[in-house]
C-alpha positions in Angstrom: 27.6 21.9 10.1 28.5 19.0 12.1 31.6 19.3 15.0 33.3 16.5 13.3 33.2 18.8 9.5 34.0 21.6 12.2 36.5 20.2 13.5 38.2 19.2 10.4 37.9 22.7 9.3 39.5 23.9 12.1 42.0 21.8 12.4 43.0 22.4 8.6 42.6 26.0 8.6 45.2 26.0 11.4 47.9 23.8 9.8 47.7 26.1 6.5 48.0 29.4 9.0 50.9 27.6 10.7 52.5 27.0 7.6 52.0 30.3 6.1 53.4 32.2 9.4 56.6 29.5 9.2 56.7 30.7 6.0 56.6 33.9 6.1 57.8 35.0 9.5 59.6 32.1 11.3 60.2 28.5 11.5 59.3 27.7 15.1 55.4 28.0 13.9 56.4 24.5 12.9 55.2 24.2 16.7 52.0 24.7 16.2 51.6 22.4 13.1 53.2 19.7 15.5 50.9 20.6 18.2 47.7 20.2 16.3 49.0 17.2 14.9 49.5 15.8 18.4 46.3 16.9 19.3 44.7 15.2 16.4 46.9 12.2 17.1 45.6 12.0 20.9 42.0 12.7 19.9 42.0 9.2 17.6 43.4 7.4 20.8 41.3 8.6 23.3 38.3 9.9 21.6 38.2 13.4 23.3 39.1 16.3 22.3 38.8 19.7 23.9 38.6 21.6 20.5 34.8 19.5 19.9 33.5 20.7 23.6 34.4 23.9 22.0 32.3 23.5 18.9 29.7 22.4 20.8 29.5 24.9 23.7 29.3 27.1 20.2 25.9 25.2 18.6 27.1 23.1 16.2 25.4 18.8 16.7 27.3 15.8 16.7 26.5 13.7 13.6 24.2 11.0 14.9 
């Protein structure tokens, strides 16, 4: 696995959690969809993104 697929997995596994604990337990998880939404948002401008250095401090290889 790439970071970019692993990031793309993380990043959707963590919207769906978020929506399952706002629906389930409260609706200020919203936050955290609006955060990784940011996050996502900010990573397309600037082309970093701390959750990749993450992936790759784990193993995974950029796509090139």
């Amino acid at each position: 696995m790439t970071v970019e697929r692993g990031l793309r997995l993380m990043a959707g596994v963590m919207i769906l959690l978020s929506l399952a604990l706002t629906h389930y337990f409260s609706h200020y998880w919203l936050w955290l969809t609006a955060f990784i939404g940011l996050n996502l948002l900010q990573s397309a401008i600037t082309n970093w993104c701390p959750a990749m250095m993450i992936l790759r401090a784990m193993g995974l290889k950029d796509s090139n």
